[in-house]
Backbone atoms as SQL, in Angstrom:
CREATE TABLE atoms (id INTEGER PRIMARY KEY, chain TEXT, resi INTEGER, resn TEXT, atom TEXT, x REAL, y REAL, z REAL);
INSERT INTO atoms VALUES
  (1, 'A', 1, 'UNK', 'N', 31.773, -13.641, 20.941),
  (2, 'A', 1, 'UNK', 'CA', 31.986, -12.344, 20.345),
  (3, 'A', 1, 'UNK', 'C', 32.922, -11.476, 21.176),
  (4, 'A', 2, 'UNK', 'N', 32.864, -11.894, 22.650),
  (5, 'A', 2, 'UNK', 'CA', 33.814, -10.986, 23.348),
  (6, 'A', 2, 'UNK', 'C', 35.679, -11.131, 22.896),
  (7, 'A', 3, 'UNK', 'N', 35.293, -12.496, 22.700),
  (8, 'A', 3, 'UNK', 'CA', 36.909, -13.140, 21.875),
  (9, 'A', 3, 'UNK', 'C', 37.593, -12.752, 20.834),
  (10, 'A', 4, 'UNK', 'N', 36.039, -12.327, 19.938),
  (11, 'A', 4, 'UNK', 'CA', 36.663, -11.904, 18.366),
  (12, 'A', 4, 'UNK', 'C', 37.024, -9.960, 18.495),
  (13, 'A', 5, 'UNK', 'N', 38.025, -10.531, 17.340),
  (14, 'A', 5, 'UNK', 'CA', 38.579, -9.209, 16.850),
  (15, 'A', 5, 'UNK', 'C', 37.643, -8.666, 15.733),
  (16, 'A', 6, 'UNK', 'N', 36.902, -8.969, 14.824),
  (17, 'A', 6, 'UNK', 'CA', 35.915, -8.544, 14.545),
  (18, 'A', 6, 'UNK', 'C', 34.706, -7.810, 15.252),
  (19, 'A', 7, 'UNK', 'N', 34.341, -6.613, 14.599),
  (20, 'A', 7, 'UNK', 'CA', 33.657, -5.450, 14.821),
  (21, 'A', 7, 'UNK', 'C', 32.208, -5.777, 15.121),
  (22, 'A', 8, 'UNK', 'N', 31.157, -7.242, 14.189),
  (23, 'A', 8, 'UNK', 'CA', 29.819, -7.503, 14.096),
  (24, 'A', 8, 'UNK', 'C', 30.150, -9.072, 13.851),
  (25, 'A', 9, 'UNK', 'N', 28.774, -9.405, 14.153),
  (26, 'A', 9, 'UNK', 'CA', 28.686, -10.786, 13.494),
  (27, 'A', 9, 'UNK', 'C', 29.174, -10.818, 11.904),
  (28, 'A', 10, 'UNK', 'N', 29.324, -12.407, 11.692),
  (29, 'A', 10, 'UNK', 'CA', 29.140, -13.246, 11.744),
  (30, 'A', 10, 'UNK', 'C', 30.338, -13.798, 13.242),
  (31, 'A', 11, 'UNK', 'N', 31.365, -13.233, 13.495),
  (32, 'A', 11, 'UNK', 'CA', 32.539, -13.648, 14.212),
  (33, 'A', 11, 'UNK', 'C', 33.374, -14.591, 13.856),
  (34, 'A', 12, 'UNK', 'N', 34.027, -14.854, 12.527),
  (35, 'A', 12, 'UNK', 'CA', 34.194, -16.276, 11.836),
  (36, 'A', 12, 'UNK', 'C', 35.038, -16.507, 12.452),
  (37, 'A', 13, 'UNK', 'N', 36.245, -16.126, 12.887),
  (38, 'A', 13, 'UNK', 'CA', 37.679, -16.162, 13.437),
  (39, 'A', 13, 'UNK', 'C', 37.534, -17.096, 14.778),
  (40, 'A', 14, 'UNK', 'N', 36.456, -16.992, 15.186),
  (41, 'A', 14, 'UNK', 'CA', 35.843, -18.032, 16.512),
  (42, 'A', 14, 'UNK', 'C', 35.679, -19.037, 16.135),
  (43, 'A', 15, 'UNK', 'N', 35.195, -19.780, 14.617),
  (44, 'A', 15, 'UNK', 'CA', 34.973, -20.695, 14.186),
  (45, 'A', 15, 'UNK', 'C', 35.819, -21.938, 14.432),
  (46, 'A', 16, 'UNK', 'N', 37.276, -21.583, 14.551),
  (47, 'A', 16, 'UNK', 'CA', 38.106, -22.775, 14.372),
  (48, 'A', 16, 'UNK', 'C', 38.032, -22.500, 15.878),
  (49, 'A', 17, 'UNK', 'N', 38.060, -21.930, 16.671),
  (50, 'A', 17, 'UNK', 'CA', 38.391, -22.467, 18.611),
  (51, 'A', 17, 'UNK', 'C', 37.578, -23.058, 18.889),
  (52, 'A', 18, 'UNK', 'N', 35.580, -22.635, 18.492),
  (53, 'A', 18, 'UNK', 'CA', 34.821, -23.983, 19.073),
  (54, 'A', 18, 'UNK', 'C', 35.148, -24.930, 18.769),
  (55, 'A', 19, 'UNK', 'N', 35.450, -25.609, 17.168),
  (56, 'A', 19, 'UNK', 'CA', 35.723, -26.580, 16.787),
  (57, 'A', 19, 'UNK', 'C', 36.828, -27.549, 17.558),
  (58, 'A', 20, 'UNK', 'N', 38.131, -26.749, 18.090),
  (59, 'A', 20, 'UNK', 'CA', 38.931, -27.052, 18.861),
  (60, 'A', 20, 'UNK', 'C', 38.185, -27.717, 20.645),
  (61, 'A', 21, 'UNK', 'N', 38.011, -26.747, 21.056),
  (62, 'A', 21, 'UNK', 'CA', 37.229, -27.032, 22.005),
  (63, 'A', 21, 'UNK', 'C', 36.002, -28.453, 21.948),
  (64, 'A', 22, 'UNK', 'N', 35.504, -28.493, 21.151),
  (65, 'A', 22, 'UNK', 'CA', 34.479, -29.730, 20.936),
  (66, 'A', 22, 'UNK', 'C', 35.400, -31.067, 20.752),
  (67, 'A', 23, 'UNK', 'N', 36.489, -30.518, 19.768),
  (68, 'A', 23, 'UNK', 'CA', 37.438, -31.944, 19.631),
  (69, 'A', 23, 'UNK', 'C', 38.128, -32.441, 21.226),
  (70, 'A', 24, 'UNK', 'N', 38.232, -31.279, 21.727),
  (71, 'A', 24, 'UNK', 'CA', 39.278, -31.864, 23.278),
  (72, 'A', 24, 'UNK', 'C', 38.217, -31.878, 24.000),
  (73, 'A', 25, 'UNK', 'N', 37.065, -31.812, 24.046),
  (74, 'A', 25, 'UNK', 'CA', 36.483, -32.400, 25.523),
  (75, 'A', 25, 'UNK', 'C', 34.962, -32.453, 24.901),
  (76, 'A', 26, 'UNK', 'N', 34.562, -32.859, 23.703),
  (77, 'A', 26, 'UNK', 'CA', 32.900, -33.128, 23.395),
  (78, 'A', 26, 'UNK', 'C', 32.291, -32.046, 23.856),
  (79, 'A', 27, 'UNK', 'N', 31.077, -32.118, 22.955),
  (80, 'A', 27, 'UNK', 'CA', 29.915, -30.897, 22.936),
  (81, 'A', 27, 'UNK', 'C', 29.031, -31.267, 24.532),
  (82, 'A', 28, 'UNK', 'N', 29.425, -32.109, 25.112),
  (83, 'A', 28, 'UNK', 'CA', 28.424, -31.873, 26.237),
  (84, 'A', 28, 'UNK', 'C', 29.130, -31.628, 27.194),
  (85, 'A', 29, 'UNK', 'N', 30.760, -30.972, 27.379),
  (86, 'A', 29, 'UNK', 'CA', 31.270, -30.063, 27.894),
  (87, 'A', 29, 'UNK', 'C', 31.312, -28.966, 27.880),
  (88, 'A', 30, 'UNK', 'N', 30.858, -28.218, 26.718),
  (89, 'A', 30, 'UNK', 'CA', 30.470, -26.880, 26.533),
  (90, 'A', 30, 'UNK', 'C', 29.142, -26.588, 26.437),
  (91, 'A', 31, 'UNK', 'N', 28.954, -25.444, 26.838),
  (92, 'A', 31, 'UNK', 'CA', 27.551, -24.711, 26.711),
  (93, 'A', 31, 'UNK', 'C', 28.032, -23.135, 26.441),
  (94, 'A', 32, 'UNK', 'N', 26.562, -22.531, 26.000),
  (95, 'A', 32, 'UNK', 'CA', 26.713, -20.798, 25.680),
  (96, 'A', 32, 'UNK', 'C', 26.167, -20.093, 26.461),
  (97, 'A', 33, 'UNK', 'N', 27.180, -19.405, 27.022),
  (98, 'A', 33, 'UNK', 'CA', 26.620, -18.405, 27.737),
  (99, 'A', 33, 'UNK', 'C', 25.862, -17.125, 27.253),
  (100, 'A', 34, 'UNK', 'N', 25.627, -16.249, 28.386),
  (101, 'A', 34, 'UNK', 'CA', 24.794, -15.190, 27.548),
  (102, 'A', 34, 'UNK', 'C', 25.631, -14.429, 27.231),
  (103, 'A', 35, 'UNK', 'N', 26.270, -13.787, 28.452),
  (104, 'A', 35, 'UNK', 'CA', 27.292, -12.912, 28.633),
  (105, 'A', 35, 'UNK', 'C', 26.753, -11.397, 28.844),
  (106, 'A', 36, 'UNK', 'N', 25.221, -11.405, 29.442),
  (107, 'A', 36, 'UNK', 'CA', 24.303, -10.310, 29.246),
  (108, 'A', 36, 'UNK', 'C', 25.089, -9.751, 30.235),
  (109, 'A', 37, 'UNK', 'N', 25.460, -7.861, 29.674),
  (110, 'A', 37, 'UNK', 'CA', 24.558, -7.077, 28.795),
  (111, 'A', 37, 'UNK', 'C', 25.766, -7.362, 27.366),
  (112, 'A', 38, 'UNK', 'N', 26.927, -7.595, 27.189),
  (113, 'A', 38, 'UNK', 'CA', 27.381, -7.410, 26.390),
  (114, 'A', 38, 'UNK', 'C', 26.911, -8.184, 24.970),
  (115, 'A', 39, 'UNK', 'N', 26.148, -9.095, 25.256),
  (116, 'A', 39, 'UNK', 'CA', 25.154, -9.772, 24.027),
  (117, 'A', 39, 'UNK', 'C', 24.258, -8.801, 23.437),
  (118, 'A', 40, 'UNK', 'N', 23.856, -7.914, 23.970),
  (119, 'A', 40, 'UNK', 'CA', 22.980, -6.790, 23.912),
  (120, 'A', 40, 'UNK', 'C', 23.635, -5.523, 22.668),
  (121, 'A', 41, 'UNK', 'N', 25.496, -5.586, 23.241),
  (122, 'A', 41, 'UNK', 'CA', 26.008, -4.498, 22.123),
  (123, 'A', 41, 'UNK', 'C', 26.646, -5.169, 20.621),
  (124, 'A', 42, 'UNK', 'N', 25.751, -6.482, 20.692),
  (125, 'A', 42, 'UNK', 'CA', 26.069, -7.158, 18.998),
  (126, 'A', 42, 'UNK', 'C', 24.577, -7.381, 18.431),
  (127, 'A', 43, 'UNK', 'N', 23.506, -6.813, 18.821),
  (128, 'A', 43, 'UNK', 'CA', 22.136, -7.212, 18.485),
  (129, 'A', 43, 'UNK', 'C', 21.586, -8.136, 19.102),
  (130, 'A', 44, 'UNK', 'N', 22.102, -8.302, 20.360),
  (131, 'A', 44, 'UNK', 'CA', 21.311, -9.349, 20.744),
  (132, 'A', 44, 'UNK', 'C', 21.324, -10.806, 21.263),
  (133, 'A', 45, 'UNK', 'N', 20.760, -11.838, 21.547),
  (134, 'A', 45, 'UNK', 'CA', 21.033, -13.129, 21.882),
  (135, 'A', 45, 'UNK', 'C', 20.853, -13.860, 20.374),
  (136, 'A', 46, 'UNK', 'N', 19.986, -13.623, 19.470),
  (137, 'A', 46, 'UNK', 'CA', 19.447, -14.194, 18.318),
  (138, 'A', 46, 'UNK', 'C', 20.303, -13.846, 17.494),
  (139, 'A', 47, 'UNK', 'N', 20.569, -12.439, 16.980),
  (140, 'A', 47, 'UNK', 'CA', 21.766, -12.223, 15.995),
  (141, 'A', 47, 'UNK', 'C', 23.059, -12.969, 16.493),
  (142, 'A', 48, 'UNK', 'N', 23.775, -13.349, 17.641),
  (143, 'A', 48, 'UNK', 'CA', 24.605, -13.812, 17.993),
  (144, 'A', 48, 'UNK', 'C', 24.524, -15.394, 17.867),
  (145, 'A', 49, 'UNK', 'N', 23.481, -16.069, 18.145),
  (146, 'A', 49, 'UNK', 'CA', 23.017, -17.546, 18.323),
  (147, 'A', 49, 'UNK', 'C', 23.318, -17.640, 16.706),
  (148, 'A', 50, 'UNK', 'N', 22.384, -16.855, 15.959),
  (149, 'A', 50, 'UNK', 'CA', 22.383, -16.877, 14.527),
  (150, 'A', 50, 'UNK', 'C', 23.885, -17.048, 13.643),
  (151, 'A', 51, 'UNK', 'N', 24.825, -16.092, 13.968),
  (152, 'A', 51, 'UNK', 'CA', 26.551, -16.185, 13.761),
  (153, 'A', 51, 'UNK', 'C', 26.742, -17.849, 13.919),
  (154, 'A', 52, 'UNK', 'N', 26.362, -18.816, 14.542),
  (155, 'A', 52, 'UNK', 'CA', 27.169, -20.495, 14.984),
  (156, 'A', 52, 'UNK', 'C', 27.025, -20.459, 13.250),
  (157, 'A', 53, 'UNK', 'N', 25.510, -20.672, 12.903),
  (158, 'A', 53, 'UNK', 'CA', 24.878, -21.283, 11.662),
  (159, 'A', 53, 'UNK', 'C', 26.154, -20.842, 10.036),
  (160, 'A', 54, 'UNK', 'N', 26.577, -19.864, 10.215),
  (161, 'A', 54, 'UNK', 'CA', 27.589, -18.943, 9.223),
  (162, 'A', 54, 'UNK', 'C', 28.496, -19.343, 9.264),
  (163, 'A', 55, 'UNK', 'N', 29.369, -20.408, 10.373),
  (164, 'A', 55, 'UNK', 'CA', 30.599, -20.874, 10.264),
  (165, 'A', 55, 'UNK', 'C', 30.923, -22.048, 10.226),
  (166, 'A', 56, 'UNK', 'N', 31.670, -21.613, 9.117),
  (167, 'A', 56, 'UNK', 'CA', 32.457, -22.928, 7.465),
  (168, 'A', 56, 'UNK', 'C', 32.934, -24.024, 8.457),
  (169, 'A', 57, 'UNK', 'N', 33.472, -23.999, 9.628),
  (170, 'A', 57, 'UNK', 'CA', 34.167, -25.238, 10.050),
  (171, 'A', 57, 'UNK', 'C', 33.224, -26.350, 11.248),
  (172, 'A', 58, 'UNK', 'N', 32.298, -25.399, 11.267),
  (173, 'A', 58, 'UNK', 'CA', 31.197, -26.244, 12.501),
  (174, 'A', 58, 'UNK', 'C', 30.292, -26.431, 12.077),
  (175, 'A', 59, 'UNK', 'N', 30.423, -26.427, 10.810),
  (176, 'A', 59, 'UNK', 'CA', 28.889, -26.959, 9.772),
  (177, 'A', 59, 'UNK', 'C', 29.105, -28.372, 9.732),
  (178, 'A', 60, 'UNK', 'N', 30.231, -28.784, 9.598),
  (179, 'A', 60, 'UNK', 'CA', 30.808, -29.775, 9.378),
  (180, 'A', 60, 'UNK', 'C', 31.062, -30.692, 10.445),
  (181, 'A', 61, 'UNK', 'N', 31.806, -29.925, 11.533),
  (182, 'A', 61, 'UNK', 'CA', 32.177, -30.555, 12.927),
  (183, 'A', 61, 'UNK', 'C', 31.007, -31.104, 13.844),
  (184, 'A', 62, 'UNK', 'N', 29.697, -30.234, 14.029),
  (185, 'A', 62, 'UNK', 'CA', 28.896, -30.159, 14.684),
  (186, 'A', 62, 'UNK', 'C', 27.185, -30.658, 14.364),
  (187, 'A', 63, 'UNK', 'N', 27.120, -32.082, 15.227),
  (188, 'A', 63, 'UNK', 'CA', 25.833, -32.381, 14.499),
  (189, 'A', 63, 'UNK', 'C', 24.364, -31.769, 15.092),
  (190, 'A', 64, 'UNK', 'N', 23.162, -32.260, 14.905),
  (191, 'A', 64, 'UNK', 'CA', 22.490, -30.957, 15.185),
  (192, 'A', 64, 'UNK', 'C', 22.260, -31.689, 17.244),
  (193, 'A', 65, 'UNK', 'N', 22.403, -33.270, 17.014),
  (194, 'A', 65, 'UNK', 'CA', 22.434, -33.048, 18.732),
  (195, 'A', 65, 'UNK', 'C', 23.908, -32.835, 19.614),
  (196, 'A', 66, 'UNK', 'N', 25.100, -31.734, 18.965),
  (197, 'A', 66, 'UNK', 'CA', 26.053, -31.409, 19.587),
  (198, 'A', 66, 'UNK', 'C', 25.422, -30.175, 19.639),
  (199, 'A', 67, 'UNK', 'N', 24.947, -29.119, 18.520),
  (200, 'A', 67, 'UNK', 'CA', 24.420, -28.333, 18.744),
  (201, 'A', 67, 'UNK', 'C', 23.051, -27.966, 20.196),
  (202, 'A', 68, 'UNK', 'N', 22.285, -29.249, 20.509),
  (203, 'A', 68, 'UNK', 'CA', 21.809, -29.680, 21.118),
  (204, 'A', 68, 'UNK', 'C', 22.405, -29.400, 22.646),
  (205, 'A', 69, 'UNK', 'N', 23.022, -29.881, 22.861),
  (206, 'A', 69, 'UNK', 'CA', 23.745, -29.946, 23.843),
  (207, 'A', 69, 'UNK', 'C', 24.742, -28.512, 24.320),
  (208, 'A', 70, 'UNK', 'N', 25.416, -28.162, 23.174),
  (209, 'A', 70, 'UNK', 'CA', 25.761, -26.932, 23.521),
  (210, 'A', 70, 'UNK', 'C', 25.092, -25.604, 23.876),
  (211, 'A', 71, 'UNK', 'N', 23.869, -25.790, 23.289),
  (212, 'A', 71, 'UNK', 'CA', 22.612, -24.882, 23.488),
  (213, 'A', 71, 'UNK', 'C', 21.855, -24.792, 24.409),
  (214, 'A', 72, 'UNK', 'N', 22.116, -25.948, 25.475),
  (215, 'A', 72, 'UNK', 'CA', 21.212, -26.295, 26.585),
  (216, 'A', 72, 'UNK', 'C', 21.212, -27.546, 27.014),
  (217, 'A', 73, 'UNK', 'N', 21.164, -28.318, 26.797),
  (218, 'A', 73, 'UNK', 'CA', 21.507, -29.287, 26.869),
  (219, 'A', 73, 'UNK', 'C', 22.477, -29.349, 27.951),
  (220, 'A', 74, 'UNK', 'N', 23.573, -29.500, 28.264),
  (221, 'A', 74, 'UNK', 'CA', 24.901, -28.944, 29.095),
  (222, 'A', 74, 'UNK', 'C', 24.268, -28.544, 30.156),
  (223, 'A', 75, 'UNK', 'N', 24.138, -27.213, 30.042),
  (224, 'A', 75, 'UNK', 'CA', 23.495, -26.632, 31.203),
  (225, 'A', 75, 'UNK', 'C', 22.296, -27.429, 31.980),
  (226, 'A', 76, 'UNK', 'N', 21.664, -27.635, 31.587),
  (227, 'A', 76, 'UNK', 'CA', 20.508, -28.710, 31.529),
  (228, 'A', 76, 'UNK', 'C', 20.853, -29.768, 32.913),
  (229, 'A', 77, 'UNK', 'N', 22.082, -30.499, 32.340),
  (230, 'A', 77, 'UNK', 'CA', 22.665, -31.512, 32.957),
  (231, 'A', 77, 'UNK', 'C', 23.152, -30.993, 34.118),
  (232, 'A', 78, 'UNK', 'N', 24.023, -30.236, 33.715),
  (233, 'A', 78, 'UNK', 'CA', 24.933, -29.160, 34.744),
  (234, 'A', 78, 'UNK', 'C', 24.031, -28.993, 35.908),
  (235, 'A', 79, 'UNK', 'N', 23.368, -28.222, 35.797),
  (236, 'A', 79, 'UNK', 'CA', 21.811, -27.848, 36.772),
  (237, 'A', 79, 'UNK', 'C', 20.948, -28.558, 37.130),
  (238, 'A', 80, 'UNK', 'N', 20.509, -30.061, 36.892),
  (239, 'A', 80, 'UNK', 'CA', 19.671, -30.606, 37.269),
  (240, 'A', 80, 'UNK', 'C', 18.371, -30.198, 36.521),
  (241, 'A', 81, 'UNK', 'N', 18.254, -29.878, 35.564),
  (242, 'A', 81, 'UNK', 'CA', 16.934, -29.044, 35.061),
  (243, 'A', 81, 'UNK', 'C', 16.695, -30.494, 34.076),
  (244, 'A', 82, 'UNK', 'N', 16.632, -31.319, 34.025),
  (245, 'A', 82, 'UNK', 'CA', 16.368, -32.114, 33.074),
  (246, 'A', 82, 'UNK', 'C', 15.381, -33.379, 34.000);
């Protein structure tokens, strides 16, 4: 959301860069950050998490264990928490 030029969620305009991003280096190169406090001036971690589900091109791109992985997963690895 810090990326988009849009005012509120959904953030669609972000839609095609994750997609980009997942194609050049796989979903278990990326993870989501919080970005706290500024997650805070779009409603939140949940209204924001909620925005992935709304966009037309990663419905498609993204299966639910890339989602997996980008969600925690990643980090997970990253950190030793697994």
């Amino acid at each position: 959301f810090r990326l988009s030029l849009e005012n509120g969620a959904p953030f669609v305009e972000l839609d095609e860069r994750l997609v980009a991003l997942k194609n050049a280096y796989g979903a278990d190169r990326i993870m989501i950050g919080s970005d706290y406090p500024f997650t805070q001036l779009h409603g939140g971690y949940e209204n924001v998490i909620e925005s992935y589900a709304q966009w037309p091109m990663s419905k498609d791109a993204f299966t639910m264990e890339d989602w997996s992985m980008i969600l925690g997963g990643t980090a997970s690895k990253l950190y030793n928490l697994m």
